[in-house]
N, CA, C and O atoms as a MOPAC input file, in Angstrom:
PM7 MOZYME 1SCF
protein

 N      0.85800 1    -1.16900 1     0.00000 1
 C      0.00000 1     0.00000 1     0.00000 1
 C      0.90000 1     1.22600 1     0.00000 1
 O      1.57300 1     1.26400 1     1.03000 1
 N      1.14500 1     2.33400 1    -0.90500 1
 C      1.31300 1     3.31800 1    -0.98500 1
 C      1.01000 1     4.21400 1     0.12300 1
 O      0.07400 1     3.98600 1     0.89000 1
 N      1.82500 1     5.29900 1     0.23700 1
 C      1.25700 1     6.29900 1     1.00300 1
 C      0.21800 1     7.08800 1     1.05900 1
 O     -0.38800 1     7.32200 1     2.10500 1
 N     -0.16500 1     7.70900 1    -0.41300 1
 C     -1.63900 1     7.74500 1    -0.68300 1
 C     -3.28500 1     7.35400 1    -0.44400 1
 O     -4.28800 1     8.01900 1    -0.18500 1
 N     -2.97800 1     5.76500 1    -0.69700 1
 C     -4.06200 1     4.54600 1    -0.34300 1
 C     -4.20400 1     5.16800 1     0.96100 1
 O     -5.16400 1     5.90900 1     1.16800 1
 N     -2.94400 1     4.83100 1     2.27000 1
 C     -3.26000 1     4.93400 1     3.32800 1
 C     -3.71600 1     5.86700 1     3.78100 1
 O     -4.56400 1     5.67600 1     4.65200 1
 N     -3.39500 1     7.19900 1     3.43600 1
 C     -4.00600 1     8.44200 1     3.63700 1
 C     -5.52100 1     8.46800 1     3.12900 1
 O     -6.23600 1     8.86700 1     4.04800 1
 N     -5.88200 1     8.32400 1     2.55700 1
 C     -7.40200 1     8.07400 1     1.95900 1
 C     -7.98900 1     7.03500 1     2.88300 1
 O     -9.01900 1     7.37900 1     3.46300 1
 N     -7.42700 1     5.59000 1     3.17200 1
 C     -8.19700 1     4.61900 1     4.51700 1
 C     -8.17200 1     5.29300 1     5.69400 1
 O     -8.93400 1     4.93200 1     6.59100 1
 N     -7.32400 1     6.34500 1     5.87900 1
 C     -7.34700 1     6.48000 1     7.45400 1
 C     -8.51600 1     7.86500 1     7.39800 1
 O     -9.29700 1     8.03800 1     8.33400 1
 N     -8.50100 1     8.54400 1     6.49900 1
 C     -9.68300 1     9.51200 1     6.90000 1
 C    -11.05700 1     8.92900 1     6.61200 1
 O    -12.15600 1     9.32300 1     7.00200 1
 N    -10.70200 1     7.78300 1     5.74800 1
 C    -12.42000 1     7.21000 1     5.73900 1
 C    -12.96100 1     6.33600 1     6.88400 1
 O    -14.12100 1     6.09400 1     7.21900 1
 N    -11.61300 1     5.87700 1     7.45800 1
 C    -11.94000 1     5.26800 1     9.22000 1
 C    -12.23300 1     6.65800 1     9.88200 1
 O    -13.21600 1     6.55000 1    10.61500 1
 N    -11.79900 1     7.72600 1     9.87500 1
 C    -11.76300 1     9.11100 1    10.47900 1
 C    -13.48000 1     8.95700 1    10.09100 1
 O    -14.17800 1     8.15800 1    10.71600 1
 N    -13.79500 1     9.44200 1     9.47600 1
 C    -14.90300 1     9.56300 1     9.04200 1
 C    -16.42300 1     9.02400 1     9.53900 1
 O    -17.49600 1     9.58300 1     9.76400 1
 N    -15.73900 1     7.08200 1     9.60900 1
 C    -16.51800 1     6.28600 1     9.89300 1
 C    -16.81500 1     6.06100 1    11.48200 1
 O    -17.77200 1     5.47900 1    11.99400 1
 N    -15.46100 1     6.83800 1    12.23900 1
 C    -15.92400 1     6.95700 1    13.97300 1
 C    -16.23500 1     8.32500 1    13.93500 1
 O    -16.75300 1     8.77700 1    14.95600 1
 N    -16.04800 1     9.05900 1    13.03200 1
 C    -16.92800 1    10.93300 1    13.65800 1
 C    -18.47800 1    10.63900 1    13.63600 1
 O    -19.32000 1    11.32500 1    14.21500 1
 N    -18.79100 1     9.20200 1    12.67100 1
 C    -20.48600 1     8.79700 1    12.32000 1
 C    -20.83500 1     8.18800 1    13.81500 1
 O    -21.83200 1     8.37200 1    14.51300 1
 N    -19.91000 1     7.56600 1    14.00200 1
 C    -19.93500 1     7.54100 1    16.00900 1
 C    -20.55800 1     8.27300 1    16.41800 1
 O    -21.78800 1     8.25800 1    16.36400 1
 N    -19.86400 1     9.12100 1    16.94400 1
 C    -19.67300 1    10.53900 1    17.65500 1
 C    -20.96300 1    11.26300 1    17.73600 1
 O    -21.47600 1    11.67300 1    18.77700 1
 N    -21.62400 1    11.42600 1    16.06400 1
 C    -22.58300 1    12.13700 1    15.96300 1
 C    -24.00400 1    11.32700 1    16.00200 1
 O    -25.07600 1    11.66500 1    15.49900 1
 N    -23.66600 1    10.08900 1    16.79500 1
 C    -24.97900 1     9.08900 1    16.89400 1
 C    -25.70800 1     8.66200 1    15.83400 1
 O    -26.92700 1     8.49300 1    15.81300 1
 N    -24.81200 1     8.46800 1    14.82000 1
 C    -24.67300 1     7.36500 1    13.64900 1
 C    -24.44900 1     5.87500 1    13.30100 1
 O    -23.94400 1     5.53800 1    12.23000 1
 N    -24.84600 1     4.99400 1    14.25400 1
 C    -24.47200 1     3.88500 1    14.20600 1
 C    -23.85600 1     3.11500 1    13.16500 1
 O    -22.76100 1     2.60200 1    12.93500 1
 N    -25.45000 1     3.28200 1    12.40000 1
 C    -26.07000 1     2.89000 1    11.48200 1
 C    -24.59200 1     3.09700 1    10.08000 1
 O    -24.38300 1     2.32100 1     9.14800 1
 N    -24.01300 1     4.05700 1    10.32900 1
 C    -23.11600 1     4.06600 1     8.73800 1
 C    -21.48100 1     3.72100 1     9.76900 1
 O    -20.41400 1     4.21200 1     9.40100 1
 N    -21.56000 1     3.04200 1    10.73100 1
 C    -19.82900 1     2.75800 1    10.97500 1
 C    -19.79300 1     1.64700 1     9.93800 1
 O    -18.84200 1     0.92900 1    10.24600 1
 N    -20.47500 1     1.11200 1     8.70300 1
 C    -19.38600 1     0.38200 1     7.92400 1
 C    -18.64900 1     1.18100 1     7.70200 1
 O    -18.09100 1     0.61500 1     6.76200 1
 N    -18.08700 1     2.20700 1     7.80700 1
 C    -17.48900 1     2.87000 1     6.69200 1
 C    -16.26000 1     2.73500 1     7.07800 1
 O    -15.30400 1     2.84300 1     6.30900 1
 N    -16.16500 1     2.46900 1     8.39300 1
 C    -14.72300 1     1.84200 1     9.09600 1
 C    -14.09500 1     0.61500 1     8.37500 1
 O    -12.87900 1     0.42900 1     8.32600 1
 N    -15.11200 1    -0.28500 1     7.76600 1
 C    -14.49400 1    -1.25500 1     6.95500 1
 C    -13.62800 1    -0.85400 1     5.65200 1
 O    -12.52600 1    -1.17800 1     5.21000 1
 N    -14.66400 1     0.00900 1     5.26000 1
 C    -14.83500 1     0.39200 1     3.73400 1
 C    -12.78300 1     0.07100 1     3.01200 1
 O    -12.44900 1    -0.70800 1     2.11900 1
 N    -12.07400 1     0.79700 1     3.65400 1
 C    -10.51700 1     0.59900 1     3.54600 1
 C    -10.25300 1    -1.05400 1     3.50300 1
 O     -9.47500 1    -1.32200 1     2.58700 1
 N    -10.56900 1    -1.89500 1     4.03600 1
 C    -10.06300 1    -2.97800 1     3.61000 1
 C    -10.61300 1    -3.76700 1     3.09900 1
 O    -10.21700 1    -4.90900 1     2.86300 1
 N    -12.14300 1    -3.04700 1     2.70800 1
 C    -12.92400 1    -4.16800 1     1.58000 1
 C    -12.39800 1    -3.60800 1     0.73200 1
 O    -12.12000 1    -4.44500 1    -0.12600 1
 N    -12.02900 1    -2.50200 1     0.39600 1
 C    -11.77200 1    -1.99100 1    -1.34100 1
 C    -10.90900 1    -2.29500 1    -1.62900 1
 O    -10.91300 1    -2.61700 1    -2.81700 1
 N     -9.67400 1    -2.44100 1    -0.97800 1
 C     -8.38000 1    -2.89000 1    -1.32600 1
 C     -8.43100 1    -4.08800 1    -2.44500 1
 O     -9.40700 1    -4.61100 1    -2.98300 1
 N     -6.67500 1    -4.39500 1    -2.64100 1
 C     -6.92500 1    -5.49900 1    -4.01600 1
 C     -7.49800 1    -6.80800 1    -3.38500 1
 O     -7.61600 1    -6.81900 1    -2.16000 1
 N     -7.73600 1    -7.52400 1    -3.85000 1
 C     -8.66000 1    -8.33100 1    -3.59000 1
 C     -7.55900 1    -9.55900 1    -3.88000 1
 O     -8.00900 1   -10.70400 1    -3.87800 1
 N     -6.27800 1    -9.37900 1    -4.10500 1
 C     -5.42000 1   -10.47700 1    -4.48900 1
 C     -4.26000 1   -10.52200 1    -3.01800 1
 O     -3.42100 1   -11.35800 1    -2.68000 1
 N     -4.68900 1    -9.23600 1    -2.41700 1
 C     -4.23400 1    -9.65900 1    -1.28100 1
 C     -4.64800 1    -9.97100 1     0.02900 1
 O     -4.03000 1    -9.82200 1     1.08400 1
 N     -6.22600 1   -10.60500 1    -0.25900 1
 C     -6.93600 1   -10.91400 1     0.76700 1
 C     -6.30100 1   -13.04400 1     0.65900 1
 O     -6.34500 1   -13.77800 1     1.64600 1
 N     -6.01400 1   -13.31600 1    -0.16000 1
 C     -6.06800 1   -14.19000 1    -0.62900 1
 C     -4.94600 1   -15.37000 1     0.89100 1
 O     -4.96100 1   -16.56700 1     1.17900 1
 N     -4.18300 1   -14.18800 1     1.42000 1
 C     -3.60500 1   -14.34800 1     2.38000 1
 C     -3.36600 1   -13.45100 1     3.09800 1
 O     -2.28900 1   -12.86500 1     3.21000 1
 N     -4.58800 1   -13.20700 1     3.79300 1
 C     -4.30600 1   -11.51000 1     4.49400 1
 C     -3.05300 1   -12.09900 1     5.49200 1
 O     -2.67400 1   -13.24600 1     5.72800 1
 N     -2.53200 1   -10.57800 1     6.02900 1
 C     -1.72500 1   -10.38300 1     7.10400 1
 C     -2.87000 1   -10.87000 1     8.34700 1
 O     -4.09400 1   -10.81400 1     8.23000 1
 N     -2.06900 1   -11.37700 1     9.60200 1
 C     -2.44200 1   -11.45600 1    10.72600 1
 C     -3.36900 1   -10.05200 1    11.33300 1
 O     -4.40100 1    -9.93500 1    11.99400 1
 N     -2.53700 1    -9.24500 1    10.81000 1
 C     -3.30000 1    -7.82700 1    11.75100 1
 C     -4.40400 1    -7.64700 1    10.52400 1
 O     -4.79600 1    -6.50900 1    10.78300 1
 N     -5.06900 1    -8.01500 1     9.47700 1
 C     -6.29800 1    -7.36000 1     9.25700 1
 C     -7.24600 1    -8.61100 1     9.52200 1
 O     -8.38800 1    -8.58700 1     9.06400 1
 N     -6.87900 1    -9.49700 1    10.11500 1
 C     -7.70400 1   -10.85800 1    10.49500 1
 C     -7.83100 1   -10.40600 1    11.63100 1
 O     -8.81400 1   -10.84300 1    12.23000 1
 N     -7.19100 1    -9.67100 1    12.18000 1
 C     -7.69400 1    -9.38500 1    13.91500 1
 C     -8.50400 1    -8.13200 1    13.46600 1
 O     -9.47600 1    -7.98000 1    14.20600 1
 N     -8.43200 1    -7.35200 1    12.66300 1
 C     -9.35100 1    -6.33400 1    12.59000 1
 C    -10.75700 1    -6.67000 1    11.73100 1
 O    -11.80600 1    -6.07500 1    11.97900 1
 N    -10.65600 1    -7.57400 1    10.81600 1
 C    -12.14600 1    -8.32200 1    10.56000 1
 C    -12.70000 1    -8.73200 1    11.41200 1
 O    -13.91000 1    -8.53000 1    11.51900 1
 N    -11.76400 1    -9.69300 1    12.62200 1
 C    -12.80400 1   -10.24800 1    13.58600 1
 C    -13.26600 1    -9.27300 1    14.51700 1
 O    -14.40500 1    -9.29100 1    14.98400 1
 N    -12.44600 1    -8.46700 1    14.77800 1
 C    -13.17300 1    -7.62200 1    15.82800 1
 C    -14.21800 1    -6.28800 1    15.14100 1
 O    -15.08400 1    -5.89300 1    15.92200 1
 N    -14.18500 1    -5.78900 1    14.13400 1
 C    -14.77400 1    -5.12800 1    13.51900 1
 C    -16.49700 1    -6.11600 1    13.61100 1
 O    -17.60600 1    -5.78200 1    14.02800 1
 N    -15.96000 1    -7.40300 1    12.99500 1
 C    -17.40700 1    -8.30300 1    12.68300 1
 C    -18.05200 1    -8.73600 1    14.06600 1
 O    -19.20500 1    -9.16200 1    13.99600 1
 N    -17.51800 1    -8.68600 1    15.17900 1
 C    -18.01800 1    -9.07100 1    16.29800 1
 C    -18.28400 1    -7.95900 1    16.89100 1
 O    -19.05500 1    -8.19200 1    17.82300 1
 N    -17.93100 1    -6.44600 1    16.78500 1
 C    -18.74800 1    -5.15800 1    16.81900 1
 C    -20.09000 1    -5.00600 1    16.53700 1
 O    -21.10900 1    -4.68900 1    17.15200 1
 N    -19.74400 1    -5.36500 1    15.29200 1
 C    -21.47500 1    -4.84200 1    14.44300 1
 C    -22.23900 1    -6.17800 1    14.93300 1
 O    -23.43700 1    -5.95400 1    15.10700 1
 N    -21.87800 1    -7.43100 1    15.18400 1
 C    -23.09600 1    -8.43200 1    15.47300 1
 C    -23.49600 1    -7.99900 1    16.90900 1
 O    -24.65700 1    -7.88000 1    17.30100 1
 N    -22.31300 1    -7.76700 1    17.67900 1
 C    -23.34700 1    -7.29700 1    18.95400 1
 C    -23.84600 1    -6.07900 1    19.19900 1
 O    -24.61700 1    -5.84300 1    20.13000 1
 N    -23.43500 1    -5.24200 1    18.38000 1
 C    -24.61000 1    -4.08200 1    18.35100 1
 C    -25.82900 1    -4.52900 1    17.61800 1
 O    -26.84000 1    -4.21500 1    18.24700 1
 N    -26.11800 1    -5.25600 1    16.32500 1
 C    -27.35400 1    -5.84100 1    15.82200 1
 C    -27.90100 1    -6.49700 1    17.01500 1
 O    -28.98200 1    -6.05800 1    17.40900 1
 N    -27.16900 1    -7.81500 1    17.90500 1
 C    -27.99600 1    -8.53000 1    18.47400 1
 C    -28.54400 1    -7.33600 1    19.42500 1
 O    -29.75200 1    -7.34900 1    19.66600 1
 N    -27.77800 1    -6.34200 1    19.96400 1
 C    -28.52300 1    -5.68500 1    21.06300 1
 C    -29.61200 1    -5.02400 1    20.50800 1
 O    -30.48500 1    -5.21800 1    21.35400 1
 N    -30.02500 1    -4.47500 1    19.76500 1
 C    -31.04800 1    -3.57500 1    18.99200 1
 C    -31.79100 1    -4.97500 1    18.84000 1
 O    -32.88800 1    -4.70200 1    19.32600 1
 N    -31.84900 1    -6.32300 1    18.45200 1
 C    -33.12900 1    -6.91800 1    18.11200 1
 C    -33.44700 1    -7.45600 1    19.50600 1
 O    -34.63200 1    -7.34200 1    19.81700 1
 N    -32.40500 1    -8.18300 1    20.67900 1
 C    -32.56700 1    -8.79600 1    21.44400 1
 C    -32.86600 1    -8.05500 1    22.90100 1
 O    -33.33400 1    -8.72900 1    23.81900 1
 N    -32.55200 1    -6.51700 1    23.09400 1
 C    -32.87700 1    -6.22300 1    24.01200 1
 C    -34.32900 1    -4.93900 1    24.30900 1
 O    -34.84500 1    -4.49300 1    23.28400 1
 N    -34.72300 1    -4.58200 1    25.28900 1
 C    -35.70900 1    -3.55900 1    24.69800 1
 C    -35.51600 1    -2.11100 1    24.14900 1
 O    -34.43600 1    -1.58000 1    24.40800 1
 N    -36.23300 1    -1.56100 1    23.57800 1
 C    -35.66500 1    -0.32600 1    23.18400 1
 C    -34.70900 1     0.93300 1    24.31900 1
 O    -33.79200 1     1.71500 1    24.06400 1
 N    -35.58400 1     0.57600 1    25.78800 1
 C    -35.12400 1     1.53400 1    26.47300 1
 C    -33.28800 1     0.97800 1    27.22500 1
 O    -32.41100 1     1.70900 1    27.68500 1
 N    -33.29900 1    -0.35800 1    27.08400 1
 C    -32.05700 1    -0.87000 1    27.62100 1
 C    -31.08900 1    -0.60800 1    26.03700 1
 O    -29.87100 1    -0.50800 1    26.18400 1
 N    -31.60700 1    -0.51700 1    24.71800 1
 C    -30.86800 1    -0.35100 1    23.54700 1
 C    -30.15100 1     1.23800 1    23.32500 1
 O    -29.04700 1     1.55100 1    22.87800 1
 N    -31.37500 1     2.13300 1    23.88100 1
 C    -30.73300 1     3.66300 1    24.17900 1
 C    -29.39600 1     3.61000 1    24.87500 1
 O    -28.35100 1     3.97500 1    24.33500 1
 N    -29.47900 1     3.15200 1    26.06300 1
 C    -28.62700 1     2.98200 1    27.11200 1
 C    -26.78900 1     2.42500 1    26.48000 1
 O    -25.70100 1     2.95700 1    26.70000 1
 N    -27.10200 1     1.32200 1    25.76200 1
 C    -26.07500 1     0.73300 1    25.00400 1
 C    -25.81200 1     1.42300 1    23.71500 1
 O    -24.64100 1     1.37400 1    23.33900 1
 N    -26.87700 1     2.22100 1    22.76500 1
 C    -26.07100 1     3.30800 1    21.95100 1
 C    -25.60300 1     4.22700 1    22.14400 1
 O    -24.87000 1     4.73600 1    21.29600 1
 N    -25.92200 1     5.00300 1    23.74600 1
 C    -25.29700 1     6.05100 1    23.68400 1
 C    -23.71200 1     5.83300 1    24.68000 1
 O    -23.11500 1     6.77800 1    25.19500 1
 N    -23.29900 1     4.45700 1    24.76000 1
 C    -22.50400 1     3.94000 1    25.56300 1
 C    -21.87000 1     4.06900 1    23.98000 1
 O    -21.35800 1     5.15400 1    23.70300 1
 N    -21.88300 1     3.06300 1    22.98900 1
 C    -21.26100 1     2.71600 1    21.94800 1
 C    -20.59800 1     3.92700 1    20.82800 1
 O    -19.63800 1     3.94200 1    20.05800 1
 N    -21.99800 1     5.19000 1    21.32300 1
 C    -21.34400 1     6.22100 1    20.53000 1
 C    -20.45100 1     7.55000 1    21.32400 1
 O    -20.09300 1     8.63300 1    20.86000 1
 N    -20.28000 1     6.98800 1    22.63400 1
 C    -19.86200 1     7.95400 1    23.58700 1
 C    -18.20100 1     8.04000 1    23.02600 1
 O    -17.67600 1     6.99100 1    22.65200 1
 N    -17.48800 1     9.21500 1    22.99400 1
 C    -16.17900 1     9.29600 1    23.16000 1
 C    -15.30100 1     8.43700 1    23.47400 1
 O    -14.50200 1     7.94500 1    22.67700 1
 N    -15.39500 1     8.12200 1    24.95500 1
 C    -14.54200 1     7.27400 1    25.46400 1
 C    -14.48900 1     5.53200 1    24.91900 1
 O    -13.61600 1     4.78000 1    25.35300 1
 N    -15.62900 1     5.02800 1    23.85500 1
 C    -15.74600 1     4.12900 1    23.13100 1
 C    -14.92300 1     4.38300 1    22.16700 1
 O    -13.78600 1     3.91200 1    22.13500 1
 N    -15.43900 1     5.20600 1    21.21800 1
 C    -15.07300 1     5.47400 1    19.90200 1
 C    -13.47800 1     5.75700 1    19.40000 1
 O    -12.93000 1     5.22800 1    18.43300 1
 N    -12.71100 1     7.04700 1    20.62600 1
 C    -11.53400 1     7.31500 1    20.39200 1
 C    -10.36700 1     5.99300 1    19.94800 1
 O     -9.55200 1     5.87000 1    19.03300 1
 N    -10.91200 1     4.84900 1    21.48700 1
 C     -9.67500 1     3.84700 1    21.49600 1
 C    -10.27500 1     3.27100 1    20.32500 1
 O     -9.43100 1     3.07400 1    19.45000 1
 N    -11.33000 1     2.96500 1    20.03700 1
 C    -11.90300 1     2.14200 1    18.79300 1
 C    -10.79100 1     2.78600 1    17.63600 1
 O     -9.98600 1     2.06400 1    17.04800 1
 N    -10.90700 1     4.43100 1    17.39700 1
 C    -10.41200 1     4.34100 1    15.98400 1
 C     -9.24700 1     4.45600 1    16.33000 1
 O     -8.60100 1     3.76500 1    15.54200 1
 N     -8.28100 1     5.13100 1    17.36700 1
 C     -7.17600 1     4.61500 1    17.35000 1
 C     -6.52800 1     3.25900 1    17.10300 1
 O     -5.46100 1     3.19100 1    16.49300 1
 N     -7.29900 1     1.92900 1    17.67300 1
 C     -7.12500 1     0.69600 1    17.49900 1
 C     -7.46400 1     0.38900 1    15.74600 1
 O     -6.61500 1    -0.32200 1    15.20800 1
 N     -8.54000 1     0.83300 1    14.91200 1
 C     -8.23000 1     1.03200 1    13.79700 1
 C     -7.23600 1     1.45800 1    12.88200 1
 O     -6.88300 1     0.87800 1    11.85500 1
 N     -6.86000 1     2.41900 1    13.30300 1
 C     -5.72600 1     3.07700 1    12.88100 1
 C     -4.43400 1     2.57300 1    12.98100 1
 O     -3.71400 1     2.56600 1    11.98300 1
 N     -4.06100 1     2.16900 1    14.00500 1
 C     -2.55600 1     1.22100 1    13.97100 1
 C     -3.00000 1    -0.06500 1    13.25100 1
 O     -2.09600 1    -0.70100 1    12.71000 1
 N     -4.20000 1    -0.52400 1    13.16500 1
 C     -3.95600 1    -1.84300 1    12.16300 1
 C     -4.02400 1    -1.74300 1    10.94200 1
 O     -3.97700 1    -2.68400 1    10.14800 1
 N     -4.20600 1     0.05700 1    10.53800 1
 C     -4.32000 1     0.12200 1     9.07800 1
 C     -2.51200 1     0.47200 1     8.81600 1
 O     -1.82200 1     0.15600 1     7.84700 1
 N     -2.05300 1     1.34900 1    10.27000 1
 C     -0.50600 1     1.63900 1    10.16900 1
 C      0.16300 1     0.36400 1    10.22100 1
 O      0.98800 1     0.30900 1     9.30900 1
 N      0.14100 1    -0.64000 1    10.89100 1
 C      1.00300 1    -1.97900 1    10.74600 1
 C      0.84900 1    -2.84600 1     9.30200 1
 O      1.73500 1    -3.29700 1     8.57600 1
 N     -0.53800 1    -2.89900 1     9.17800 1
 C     -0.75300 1    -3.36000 1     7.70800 1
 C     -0.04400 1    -2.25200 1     6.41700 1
 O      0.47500 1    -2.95900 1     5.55400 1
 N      0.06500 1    -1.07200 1     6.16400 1
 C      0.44200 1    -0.41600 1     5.60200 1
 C      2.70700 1    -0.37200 1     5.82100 1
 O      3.59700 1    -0.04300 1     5.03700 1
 N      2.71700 1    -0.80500 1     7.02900 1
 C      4.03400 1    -0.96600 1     7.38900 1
 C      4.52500 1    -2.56500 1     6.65700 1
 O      5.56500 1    -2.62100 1     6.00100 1
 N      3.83300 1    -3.54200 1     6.82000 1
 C      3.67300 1    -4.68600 1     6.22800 1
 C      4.18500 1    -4.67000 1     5.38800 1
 O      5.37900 1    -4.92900 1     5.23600 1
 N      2.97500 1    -4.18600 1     4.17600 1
 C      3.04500 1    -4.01900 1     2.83600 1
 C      4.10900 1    -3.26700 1     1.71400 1
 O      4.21100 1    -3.25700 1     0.48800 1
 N      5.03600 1    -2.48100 1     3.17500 1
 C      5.95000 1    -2.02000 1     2.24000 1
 C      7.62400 1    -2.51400 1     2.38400 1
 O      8.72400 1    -2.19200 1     1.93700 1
 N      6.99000 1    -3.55400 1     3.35600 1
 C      8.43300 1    -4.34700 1     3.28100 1
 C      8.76400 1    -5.56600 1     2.70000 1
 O      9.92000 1    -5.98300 1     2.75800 1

């Protein structure tokens, strides 16, 4: 990955936790969006660090889905405004961010 690429994934992760922030749940794919678009010839054997960031990305969004179908609306408030609070979101995209910087460190060695 170029320096470019990465500059373009990291503001669209930027992007995808400010949709946090502003009690957007609903569009944090966009945190993915950087490593679905990528080439697709190097998923074929991803690196270790974007397998830890699929799984934890994918085990994000299922337990925010299960909480919205499985719990009641007023215990679901409670858990979105936990999920979109600051102190969630920051380490979230920081923790995004070094796995797009290690993967991007990866790729150029």
């Amino acid at each position: 990955m170029k320096t470019f690429p990465f500059i373009i994934a990291a503001v669209v992760v930027s992007a995808g936790c400010l949709s946090l922030l502003f009690h957007h749940p609903e569009l944090m794919f966009v945190i993915m969006l950087p490593v679905v678009l990528s080439d697709v010839s190097r998923y074929l054997r991803p690196p270790r660090v974007i397998m830890i960031l699929y799984l934890f990305l994918l085990g994000f969004a299922v337990a925010a889905l299960a909480c919205h179908w499985l719990l009641p609306s007023s215990a679901f408030g409670t858990v979105q405004s936990v999920i979109c609070h600051p102190a969630f979101v920051i380490p979230l995209w920081l923790f995004v961010l070094l796995g797009l910087f290690r993967w991007h460190k990866e790729l150029q060695s």
